[in-house]
N, C-alpha and C positions, 0 to 999 in steps of 0.2 A: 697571266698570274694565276686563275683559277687553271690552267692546264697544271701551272707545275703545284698547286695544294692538291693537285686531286692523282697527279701523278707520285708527291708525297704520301699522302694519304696511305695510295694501293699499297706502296713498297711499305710502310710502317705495317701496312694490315697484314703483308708476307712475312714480316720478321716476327710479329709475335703470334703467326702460324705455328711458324717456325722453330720458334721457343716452345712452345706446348708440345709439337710434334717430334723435337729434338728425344728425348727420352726413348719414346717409342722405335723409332731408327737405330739408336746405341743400342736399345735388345736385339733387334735387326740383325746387325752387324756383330755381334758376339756372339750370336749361335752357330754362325759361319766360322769362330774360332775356335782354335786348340786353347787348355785350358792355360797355356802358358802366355799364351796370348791378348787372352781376359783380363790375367792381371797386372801386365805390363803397366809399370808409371815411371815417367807419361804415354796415354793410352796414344797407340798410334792407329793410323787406318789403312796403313799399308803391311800384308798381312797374307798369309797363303788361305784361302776360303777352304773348308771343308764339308762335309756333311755327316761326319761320324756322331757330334752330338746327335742328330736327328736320329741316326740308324740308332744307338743307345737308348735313348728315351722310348723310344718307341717299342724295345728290345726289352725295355724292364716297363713295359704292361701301362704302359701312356694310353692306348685303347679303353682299357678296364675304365677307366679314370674319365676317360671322356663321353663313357657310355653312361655312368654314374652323373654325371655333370649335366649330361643332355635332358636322360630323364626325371631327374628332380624339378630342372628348371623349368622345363617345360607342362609337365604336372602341375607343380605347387602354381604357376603362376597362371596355369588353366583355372586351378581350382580358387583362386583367389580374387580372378576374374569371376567366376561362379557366382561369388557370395559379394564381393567389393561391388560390381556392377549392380544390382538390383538396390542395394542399398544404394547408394549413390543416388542413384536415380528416387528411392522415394524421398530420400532429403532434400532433394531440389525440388522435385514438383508436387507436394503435399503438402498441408501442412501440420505436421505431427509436433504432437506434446513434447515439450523439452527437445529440440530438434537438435536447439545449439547444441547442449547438454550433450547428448549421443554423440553430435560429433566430435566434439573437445574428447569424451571417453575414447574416439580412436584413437584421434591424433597424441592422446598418453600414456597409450601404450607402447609407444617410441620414446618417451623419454625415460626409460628406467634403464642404465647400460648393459650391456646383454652378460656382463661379467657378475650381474648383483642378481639375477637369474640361472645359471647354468646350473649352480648345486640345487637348486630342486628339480629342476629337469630333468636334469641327469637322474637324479633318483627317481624320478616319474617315470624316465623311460627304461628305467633297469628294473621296477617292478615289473613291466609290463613285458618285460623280454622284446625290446623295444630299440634296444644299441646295437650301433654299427649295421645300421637297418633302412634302405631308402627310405622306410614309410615314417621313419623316423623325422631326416631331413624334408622332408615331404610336409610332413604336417608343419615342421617349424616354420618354412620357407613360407608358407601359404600363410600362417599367421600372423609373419612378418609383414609380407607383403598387401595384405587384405588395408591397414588403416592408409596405405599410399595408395590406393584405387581408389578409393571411398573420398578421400580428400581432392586428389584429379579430377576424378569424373563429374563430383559433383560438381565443382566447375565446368566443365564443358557441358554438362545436360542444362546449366540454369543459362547457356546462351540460348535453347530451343523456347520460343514461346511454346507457354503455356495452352494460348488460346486454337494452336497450330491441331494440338494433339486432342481438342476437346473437339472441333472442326472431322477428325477424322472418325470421332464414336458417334459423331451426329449422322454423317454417313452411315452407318453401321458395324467401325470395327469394336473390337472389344480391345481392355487393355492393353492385354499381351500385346495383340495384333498391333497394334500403336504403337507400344513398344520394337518390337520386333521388325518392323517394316516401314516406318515412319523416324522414330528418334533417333534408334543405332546406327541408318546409313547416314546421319547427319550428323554424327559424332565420332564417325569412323574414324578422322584423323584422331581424335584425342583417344581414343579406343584405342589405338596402334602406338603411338608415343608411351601412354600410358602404360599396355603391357612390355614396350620393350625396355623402358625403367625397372620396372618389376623381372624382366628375364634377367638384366645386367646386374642389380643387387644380390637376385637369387645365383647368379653364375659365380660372381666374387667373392661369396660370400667366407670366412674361412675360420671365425673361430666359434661357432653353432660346429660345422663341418669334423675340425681338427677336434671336439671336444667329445661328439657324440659315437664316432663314425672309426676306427681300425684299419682295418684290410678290404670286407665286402661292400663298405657304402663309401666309402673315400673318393672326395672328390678333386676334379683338378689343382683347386690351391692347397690343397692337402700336398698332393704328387709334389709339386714343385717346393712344398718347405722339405721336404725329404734331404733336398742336394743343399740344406746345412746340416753340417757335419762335424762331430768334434774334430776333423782331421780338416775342416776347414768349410769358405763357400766354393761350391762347385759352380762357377758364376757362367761361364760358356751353356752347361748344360741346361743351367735351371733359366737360362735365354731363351735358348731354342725352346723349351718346355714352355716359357710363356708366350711367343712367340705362335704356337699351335695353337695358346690357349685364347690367345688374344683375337683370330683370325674371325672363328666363328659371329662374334660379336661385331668384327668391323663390316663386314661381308653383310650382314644381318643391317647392321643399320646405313649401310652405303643403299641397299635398294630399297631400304623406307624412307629415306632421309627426306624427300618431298614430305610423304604424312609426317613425318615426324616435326619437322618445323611447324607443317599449317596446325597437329594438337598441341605445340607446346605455346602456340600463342594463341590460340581456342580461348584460353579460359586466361589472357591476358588483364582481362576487363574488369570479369564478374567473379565476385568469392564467394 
């Protein structure tokens, strides 16, 4: 009896795999199509496979787009690690005036929606000759992303004892050094969960992107709202387009996926 619950079980736990990973495969499978083929209903899956969306997208500066995409995300959420991580860390192991206070101040900076912001921005960064400008996307990305560090980490640094890291100046190291060589390799996992949250938000991100950003700072989801069309959706192309886009990110989290579970339940405990 427990053989067939637990042989139950697996198969249940493959169907609604299956269900989540279903979507991802129809992209799959329609960038392989001709557009005629996209909108066939009922969608079939027997179909001639091609690869011209691919040569097209790639043909109309899919490049540009993911050069754009790479270094934003990667910047902003260096630089958000920068300043999110330190903080983090002295909200856990210090104890400073109004602490909560600070940190409720991150955490509501996400709740204002990013549409009841844009008009000043926008005009913020049009004074400053600031549109359609990485450093543009760059600063937004990183200020987005800074109160999601601050909130994570500070979880996983308050699993380090305290008493671990006063142990090490008693030896002789100084903060930093404690910091640096003590607390960071023990928070690695959450360290790594943590930034790659931050690279996927800043990767997706697309109406900061679509609002600020034209021709030279346009980013992948930008690329891909292009193939809507008043002459229709180009559903085949704008597959294959996500399909490239989507790669980066799975690849990226298929060989962290160890750290990536042991920091997402790091900080399962303590808030």
């Amino acid at each position: 009896m427990k053989k067939v619950i637990s042989i139950g079980v697996t198969l249940f736990t493959y169907l609604i795999a299956f269900i989540y990973f279903f979507p991802i495969l129809w992209i799959l499978i329609t960038g392989f199509k001709g557009e005629g083929d996209a909108v066939i209903i009922p969608p079939s899956f027997i179909f001639e496979p091609t690869l011209e969306n691919y040569k097209m997208i790639w043909n109309l500066g899919f490049s540009s787009y993911l050069k754009n995409s790479v270094i934003v995300t990667v910047v902003s959420t260096f630089l958000a690690l920068l300043l999110g991580v330190p903080a983090a860390y002295a909200l856990a192991m210090y104890k400073i005036k109004k602490g909560n206070d600070i940190l409720f101040w991150f955490i509501s900076t996400r709740f204002l929606p990013i549409a009841g912001v844009i008009i000043p921005l926008y005009l913020i960064f049009k004074s400053i000759n600031l549109l359609d400008s990485l450093i543009a996307l760059i600063l937004l990305y990183t200020a987005m992303n800074v109160p999601l560090i601050v909130w994570m980490m500070r979880s996983f640094f308050k699993e380090v004892s305290y008493e671990l890291i006063e142990a090490t100046q008693i030896d002789g190291a100084t903060g930093l050094q404690s910091f640096f060589y003590v607390v960071l390799p023990l928070v690695k996992p959450g360290l790594i969960s943590t930034s790659l949250l931050a690279m996927v938000f800043a990767w997706n991100e697309f109406f900061f992107a679509v609002s600020m950003s034209y021709t030279n700072a346009a980013t992948l989801p930008v690329y891909m709202s292009s193939f809507m069309t008043q002459e229709g959706l180009f559903w085949a192309k704008m597959s294959a387009a996500a399909t490239l886009s989507i790669l980066p990110v799975l690849i990226l989290g298929w060989f962290t996926q160890k750290q990536l579970v042991r920091g997402l339940t790091m900080g399962a405990v303590k808030g």
